[in-house]
C-alpha positions in Angstrom: -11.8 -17.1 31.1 -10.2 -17.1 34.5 -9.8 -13.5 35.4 -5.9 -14.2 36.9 -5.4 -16.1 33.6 -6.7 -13.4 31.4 -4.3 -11.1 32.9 -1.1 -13.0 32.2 -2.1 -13.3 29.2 -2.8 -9.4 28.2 1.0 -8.8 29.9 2.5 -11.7 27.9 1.3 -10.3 24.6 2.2 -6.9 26.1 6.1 -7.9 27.2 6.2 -9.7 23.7 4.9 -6.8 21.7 7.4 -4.8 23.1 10.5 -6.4 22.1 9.0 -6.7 18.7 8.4 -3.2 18.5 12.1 -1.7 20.1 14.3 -3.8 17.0 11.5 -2.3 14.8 11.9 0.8 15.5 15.7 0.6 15.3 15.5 -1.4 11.8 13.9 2.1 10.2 16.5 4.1 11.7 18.9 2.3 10.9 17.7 1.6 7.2 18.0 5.5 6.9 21.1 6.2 8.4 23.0 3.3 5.9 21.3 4.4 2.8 22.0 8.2 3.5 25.7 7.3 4.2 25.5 5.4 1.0 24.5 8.6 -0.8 27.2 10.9 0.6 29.8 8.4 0.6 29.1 8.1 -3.3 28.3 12.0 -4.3 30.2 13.5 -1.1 33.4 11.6 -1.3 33.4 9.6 -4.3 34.0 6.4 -2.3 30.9 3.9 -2.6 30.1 1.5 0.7 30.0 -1.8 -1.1 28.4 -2.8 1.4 25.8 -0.9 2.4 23.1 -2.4 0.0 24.0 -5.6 1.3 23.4 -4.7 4.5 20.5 -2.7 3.8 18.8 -5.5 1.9 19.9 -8.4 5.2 17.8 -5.7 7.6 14.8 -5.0 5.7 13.7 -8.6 5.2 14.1 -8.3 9.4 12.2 -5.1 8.9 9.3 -6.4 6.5 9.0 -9.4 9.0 8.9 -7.8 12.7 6.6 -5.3 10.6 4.3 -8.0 9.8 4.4 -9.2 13.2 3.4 -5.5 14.8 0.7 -5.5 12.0 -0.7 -8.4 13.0 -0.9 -7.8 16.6 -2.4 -3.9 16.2 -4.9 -6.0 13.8 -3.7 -3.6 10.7 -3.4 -6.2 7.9 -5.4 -5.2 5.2 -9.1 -6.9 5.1 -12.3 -6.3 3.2 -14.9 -5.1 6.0 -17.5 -4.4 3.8 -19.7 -7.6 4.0 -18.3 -8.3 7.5 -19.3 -5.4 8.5 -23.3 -5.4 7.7 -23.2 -8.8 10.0 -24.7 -9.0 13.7 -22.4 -8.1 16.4 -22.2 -11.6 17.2 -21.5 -12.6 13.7 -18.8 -10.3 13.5 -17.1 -11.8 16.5 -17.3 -14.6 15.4 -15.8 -13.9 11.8 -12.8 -12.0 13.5 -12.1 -15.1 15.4 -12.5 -17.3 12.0 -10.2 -14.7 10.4 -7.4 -15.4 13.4 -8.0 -18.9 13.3 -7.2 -19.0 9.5 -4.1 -17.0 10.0 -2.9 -19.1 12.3 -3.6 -22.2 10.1 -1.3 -20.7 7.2 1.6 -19.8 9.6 1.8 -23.1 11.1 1.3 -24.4 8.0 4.1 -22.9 6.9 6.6 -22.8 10.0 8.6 -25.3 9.0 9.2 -24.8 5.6 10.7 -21.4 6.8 12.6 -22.7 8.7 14.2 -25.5 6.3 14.4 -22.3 3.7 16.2 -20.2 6.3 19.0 -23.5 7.1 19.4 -24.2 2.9 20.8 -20.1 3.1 23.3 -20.6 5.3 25.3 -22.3 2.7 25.2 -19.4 0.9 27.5 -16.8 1.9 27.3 -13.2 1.2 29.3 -11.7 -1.5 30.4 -8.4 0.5 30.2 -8.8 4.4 31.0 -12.8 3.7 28.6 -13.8 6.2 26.2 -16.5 6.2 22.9 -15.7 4.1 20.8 -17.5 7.3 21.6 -14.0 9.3 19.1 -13.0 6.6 16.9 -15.5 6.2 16.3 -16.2 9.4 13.9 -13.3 9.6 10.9 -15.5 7.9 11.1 -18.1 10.4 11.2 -15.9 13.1 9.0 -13.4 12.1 6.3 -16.2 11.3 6.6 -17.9 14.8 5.6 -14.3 16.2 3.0 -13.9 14.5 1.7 -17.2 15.5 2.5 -16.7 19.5 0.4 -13.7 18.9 -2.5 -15.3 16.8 -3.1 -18.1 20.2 -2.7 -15.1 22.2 -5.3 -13.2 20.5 -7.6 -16.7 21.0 -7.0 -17.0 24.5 -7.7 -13.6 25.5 -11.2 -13.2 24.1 -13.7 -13.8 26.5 -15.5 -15.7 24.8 -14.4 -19.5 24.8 -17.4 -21.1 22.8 -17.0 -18.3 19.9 -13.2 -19.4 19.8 -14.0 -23.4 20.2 -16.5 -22.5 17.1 -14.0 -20.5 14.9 -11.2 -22.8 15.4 -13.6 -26.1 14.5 -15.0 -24.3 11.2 -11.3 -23.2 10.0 -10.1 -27.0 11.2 -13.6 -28.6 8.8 -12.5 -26.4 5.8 -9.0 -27.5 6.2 -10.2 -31.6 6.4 -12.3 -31.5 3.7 -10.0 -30.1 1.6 -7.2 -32.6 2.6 -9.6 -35.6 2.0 -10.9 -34.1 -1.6 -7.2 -34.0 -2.9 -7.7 -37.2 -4.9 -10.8 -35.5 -6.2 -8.8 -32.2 -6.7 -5.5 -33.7 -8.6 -7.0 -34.5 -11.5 -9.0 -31.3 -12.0 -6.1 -29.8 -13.7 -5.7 -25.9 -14.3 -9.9 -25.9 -12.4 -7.8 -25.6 -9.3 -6.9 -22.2 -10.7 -10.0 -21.4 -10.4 -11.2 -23.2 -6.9 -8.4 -22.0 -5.0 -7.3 -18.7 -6.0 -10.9 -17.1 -7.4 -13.1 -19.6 -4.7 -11.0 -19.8 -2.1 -9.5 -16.2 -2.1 -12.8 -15.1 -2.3 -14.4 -16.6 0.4 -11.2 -15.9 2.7 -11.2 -12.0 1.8 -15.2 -11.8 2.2 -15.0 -13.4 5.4 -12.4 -10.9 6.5 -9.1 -12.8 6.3 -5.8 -10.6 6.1 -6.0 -10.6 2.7 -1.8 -11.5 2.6 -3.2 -14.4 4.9 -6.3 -15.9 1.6 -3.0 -15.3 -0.7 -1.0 -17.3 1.5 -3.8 -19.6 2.3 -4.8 -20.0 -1.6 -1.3 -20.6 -3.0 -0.3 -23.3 -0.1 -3.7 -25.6 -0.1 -2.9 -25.4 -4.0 0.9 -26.4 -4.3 0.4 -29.2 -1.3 -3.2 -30.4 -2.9 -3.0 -30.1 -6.6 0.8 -30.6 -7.5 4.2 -32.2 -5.9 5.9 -29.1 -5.7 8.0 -28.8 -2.7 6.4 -26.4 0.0 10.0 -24.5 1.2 9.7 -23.4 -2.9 7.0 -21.1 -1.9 8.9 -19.6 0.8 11.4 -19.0 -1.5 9.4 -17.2 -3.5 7.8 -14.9 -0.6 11.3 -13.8 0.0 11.9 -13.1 -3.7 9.2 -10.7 -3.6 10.0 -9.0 -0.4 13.2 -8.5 -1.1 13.7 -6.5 -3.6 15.7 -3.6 -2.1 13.8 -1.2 -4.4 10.5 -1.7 -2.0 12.6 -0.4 1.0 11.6 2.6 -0.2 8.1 1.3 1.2 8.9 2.0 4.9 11.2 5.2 3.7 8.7 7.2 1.9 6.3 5.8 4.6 8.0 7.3 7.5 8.9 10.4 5.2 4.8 11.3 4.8 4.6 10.9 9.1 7.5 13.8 8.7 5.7 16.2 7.0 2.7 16.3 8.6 4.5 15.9 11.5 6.8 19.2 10.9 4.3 21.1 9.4 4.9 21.1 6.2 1.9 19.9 5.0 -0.2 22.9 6.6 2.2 25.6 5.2 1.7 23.9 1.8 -2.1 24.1 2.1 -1.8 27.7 3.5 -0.4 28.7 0.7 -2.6 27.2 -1.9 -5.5 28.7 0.6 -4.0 32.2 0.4 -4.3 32.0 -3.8 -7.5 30.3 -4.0 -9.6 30.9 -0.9 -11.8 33.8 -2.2 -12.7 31.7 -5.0 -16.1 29.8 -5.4 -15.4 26.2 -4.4 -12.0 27.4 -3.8 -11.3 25.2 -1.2 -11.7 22.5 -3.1 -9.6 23.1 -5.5 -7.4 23.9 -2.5 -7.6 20.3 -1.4 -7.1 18.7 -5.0 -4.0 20.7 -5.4 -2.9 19.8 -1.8 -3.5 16.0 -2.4 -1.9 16.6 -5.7 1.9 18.2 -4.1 1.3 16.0 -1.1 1.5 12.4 -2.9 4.2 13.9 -4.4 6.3 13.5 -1.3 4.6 11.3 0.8 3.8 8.1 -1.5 0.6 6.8 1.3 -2.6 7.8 0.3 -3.3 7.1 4.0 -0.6 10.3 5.1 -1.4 12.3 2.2 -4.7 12.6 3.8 -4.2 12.6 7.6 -1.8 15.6 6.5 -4.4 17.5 4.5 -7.9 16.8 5.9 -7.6 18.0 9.5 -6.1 21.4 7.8 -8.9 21.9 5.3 -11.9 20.5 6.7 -13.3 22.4 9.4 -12.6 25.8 7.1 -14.6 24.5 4.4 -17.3 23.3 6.8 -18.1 26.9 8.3 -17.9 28.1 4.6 -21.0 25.5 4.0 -19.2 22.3 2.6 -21.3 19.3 3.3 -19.1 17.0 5.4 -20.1 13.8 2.5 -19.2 15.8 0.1 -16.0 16.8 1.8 -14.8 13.0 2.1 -16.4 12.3 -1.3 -14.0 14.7 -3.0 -11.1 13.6 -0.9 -11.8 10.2 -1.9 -11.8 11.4 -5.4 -8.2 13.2 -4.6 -6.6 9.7 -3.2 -7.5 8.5 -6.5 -6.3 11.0 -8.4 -3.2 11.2 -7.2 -2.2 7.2 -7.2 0.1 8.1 -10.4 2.1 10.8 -8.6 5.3 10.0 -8.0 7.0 9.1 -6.0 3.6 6.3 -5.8 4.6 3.3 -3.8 2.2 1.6 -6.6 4.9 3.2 -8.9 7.2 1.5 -7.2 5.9 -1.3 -7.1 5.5 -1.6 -10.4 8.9 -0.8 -11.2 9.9 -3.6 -8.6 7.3 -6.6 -10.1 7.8 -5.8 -13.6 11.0 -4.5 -14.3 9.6 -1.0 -15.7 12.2 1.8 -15.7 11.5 3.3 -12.1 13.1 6.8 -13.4 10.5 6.7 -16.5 7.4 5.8 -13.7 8.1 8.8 -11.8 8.5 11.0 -15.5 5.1 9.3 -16.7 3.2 10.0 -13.6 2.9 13.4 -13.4 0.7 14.6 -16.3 -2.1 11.5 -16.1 -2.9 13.4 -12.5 -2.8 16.6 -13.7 -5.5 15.6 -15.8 -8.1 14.2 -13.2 -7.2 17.4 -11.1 -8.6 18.8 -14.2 -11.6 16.6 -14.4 -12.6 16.8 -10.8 -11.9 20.7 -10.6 -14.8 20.9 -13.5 -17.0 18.8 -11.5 -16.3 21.7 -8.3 -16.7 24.3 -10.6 -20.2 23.4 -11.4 -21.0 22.1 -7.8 -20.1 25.4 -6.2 -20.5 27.8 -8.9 -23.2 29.5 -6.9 -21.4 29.5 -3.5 -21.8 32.6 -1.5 -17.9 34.2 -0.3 -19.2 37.2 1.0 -17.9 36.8 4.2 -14.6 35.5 2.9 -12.2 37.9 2.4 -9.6 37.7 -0.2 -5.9 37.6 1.0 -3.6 40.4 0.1 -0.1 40.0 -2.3 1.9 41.0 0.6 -0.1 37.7 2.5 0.5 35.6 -0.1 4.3 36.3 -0.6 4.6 35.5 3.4 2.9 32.2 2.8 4.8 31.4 -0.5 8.0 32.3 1.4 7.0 30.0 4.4 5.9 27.3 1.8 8.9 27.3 -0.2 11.3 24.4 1.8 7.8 22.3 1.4 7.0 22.9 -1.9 10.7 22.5 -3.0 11.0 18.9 -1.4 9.2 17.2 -4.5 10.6 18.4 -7.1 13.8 18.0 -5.2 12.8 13.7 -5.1 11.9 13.6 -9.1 15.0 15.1 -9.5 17.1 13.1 -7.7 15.8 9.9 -9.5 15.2 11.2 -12.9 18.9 12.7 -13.2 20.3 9.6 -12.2 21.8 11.7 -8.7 20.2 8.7 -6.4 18.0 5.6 -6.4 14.0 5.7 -5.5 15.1 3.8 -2.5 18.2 6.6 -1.5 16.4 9.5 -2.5 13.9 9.1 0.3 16.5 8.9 3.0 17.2 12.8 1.1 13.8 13.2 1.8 13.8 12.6 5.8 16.9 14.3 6.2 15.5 17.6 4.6 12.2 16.9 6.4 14.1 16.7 9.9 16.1 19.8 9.1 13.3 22.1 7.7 11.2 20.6 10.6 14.2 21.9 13.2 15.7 25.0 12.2 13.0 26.4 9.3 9.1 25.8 10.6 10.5 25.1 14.7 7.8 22.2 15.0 9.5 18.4 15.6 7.3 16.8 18.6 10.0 14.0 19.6 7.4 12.4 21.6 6.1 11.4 18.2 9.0 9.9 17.0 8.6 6.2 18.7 4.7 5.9 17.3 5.8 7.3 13.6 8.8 4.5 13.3 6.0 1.7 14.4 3.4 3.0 12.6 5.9 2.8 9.5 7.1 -0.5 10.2 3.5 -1.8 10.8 2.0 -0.5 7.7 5.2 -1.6 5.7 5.0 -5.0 7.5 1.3 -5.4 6.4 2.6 -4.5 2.1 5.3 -6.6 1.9 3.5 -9.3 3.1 0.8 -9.4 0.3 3.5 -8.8 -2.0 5.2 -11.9 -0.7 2.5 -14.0 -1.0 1.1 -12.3 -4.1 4.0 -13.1 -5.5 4.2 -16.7 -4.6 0.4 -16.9 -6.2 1.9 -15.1 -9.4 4.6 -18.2 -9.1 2.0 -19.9 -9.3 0.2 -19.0 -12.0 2.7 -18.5 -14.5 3.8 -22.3 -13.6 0.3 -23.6 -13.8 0.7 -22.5 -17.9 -2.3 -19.8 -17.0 -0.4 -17.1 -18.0 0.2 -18.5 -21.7 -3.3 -18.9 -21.6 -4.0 -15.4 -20.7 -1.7 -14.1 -23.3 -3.2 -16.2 -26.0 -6.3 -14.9 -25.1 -5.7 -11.0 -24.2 -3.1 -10.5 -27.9 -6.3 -12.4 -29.5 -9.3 -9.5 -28.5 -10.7 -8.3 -31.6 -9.3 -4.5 -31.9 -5.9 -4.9 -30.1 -4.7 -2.8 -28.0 -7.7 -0.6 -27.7 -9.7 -3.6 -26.8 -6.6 -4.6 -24.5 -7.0 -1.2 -22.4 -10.6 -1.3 -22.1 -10.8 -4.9 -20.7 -8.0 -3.8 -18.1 -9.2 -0.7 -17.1 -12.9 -3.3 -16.2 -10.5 -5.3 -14.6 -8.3 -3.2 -12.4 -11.6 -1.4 -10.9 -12.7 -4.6 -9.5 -9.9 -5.4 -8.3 -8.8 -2.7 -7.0 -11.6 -2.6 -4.8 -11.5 -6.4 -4.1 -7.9 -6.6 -3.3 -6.6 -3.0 -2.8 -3.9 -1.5 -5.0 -0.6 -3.6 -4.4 -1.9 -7.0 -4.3 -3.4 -6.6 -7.3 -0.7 -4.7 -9.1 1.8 -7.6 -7.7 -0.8 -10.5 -8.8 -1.1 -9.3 -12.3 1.2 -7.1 -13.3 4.2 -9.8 -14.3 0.9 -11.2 -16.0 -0.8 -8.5 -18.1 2.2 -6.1 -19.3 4.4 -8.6 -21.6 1.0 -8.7 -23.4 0.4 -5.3 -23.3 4.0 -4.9 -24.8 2.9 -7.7 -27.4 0.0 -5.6 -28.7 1.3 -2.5 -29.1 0.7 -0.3 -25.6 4.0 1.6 -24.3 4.4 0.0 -20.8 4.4 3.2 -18.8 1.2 4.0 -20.5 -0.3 0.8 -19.3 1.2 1.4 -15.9 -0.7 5.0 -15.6 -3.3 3.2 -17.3 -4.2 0.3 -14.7 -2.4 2.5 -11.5 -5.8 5.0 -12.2 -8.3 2.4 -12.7 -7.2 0.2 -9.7 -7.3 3.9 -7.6 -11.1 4.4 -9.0 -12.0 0.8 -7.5 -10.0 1.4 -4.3 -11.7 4.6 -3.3 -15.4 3.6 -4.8 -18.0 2.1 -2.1 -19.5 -0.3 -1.4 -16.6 -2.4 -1.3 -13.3 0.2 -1.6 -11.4 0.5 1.3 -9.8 3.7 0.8 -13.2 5.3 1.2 -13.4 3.8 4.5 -10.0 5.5 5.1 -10.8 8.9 4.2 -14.4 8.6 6.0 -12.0 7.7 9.1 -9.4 10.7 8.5 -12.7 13.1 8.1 -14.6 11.6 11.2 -17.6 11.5 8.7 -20.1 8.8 8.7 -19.7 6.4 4.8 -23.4 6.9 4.3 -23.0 10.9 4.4 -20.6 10.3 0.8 -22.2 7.9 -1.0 -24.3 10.1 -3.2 -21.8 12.9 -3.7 -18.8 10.5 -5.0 -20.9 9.5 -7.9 -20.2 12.6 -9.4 -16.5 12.5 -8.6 -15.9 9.2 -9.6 -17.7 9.7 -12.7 -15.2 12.7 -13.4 -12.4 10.2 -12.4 -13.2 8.2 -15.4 -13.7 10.8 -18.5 -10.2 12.2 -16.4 -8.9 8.1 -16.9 -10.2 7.7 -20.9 -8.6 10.9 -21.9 -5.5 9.5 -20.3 -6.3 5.8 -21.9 -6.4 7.4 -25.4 -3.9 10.2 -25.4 -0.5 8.3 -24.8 1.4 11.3 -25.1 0.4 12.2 -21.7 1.8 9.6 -19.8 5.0 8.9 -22.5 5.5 12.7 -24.2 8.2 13.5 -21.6 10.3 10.3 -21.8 
């Protein structure tokens, strides 16, 4: 490429990036400031905002979009790697560029429908601010021709023309043949299940497509090839499932994990816990499952629960001797452990996709983590039952109350959020925006740390990573649409209530299920995919839905954080700056422990239900 051209290109996608990422930033802030005004104007002055939800609900599809659109430029969509990356450098290239290419194919595909979606709302008109519902809709059109300027942006900077010419010719041949085999295709009947969301999904998500892009991809080649449904219906449906107002507690509880490691609350939690257990063998460890375990509790990302906790621990437990794969391994093992721990965003999306009592998630989900702590804390007993502490010394009571006392604003703040949802006080959504504001406070005036240099990257790094969740759950939940339309899911129920042995046999083909997919398709697109699916039959055969939810929540977290194919082992390798081939023999063990930890839970209901 031209050198002069390359360079107006890098400062076009750098001007444009930038006034995505300013009414980004704003969106968060201003999400928190309605829905904490919301709370006080109900509890403080006993005068609800009618329209504050309203409001709240118009910004975060603006939110979810520009996020997208951030996501998608910082390439943070979630993609399987794993086969990608045992490719050639040059085959790697060239899959990242197939990968762009087949983006952009699904948002051109789908620009116009967006924007005939986004002109049928504005003959609806909002019940409380009586505006147009286009102010609102407008976001999907908008935040899809961003992401598209971006995608040709991404194309024309790489160096590399014949890559590109190659990438865009292989996306365009898949694209033609299927458009020529649709009078092959139509008559197939429910086999295009099958070819286009297990073949094509496949082959999109192993080649290292977005995997919100091989959803989107998978459900639009389907509806345009296989039946006359109206393409702006599947818009329709992306917006359904973004919109929910419960998932703004997505970005909220995001931004609320930054907060905490950010203030230091995170590193007086795991202080304390050190001073307690430090002078124990493997006490560390246990240190860092009980840290993970008070941590998910507030933060709701696996990804900040252990950027928070990792950099505190590690290099500690590495001068004590701790093998740097078995440090990851175990933290791995943590991130799955703690999936049920409210307030989970899994939880809440669970409680968004299936109607499940939010309130009775957060109840259920404390004891089913409790127990893999258990589990895993047996497996470090016997690891490091031999460990020599003699140069540790143990910390005095008078150390120990100092940390407690320091610790106390942190370790209050979770039980503070289950509160708040379980006593009915504020939503899952509200409750985080109590969350931030006690962060900020505790951050100013109790531990004296709040770097406001950070702020700016923390509200983009939340809108990015919520961008790149509600976008699989948008598509996911156009491919559920799609599904349940196709008659599959009456199939499925026919043929899940029909296993001999009922609802044991029920669990057990789930728990198989949700650990492939979970490392397939990561936690929230699967959850999203099947969950509207699977639990009206576990209802029909017996199984309490919040013990189904713990149920599939822990075996979707084994299959996210197990290699060769779990991305959330990736992650913590990342966090721990530890090579993935330095864990792969100790998380055996751990994962192993995960799964007597997820039986026991599987068949002992009372521990996900006894407190309901």
């Amino acid at each position: 490429m031209v050198p002069g051209r390359s360079g107006v290109v890098a400062a076009l996608d750098s001007i444009l990036g930038r006034l995505v990422e300013i009414p980004a930033a704003l969106l968060v802030i201003a999400e928190i400031v309605i829905l904490f005004a919301g709370v006080v104007s109900r509890y403080g002055f006993h005068s609800p905002l009618i329209w504050s939800d309203e409001l709240a609900s118009i910004l975060f599809l603006w939110l979810a979009m520009l996020g997208s659109v951030i996501a998608f430029r910082r390439s943070e969509h979630m993609r399987m790697t794993a086969a990608v990356a045992k490719c050639s450098p040059a085959m790697r290239a060239y899959l990242d560029l197939v990968a762009t290419a087949a983006a952009l194919a699904f948002l051109l595909m789908v620009a116009w429908p967006s924007w005939e979606y986004a002109y049928e709302e504005s003959f609806i008109t909002t019940p409380a601010l009586q505006i147009s519902n286009s102010w609102r809709a407008a976001a999907l059109p908008v935040g899809i021709g961003l992401m598209a300027v971006f995608a040709v942006l991404r194309l024309l900077r790489d160096a590399d023309k014949r890559t590109v010419v190659l990438a865009l010719l292989t996306v365009g041949a898949i694209t033609a043949a299927f458009w020529f085999a649709q009078p092959l295709l139509r008559p197939l009947g429910n086999i295009n299940l099958v070819i286009f969301f297990v073949g094509l999904v496949a082959f999109c998500v192993f080649a290292g497509v977005p995997i919100a892009f091989a959803f989107g991809l998978s459900i639009f080649s389907y509806l345009v090839l296989t039946t006359h449904t109206p393409t702006m219906v599947l818009i329709g449906r992306m917006d359904e499932g973004m919109s929910h107002l419960i998932l703004l507690a997505v970005p909220l509880f995001v931004f609320l994990g930054l907060l905490i490691e950010m203030t230091g609350m995170a590193r007086a939690m795991v202080a304390f816990l050190a001073s307690l257990l430090g002078h124990v063998r493997g006490g560390l460890h246990y240190v860092l499952v009980g840290a993970m375990y008070l941590v998910s509790g507030i933060s709701g990302s696996k990804a900040a629960d252990m950027a928070a906790i990792a950099p505190v621990l590690f290099p500690e437990m590495k001068q004590r001797g701790a093998k740097p794969g078995d440090l990851v391994a175990l933290l791995s093992a943590t991130g799955a452990q703690t999936e049920t721990i409210p307030p989970s965003l899994v939880l809440i999306t669970i409680g968004s996709v299936t109607g499940v009592s939010i309130a009775a998630l957060f109840t259920g989900g404390l004891l089913p983590g409790l127990v893999l702590a258990v589990t895993l804390s047996a497996l470090v007993w016997w690891r490091y039952r031999n460990e020599d502490l003699s140069h540790v010394e143990r910390a005095t009571p008078k150390q120990i109350l100092r940390t407690f006392i320091i610790a106390l604003p942190a370790l209050a703040l979770p039980f503070v959020i289950r509160a708040a949802v379980v006593e009915g006080i504020a939503t899952a959504t509200e409750v985080s925006t109590i969350g931030i504001v006690f962060a900020i406070f505790a951050g100013l005036l109790i531990y004296r740390q709040f770097d406001w240099r950070r702020l700016m990257p923390m509200l983009l790094d939340t809108a990015s990573l919520s961008g790149a969740i509600l976008l699989i759950i948008g598509t996911a939940t156009g491919m559920a649409w799609g599904l349940t339309q196709s008659g599959f899911s009456r199939s499925l129920a026919a043929a899940m209530t029909g296993l001999p042995g009922g609802g044991a046999s029920f669990i057990a083909v789930s728990i198989i299920a949700f650990m492939i997919l979970g490392s397939v398709l990561e936690g929230i697109p699967a959850i999203v995919l099947f969950g509207p699916l699977l639990f009206p039959i576990a209802k029909a055969v017996g199984v309490h839905e919040v013990h189904y939810a713990m149920i599939v929540i822990l075996a979707m977290g084994i299959g996210l954080f197990a290699p060769p194919f779990g991305v959330g082992y990736y992650a913590a390798c990342a966090i721990g700056r530890v090579d993935p081939a330095d864990g792969m023999k100790p998380i055996w063990g751990y994962l192993l422990a995960l799964l007597i930890g997820l039986i026991i839970v599987a068949a002992v209901p009372w521990i996900s239900i006894g407190f309901l």
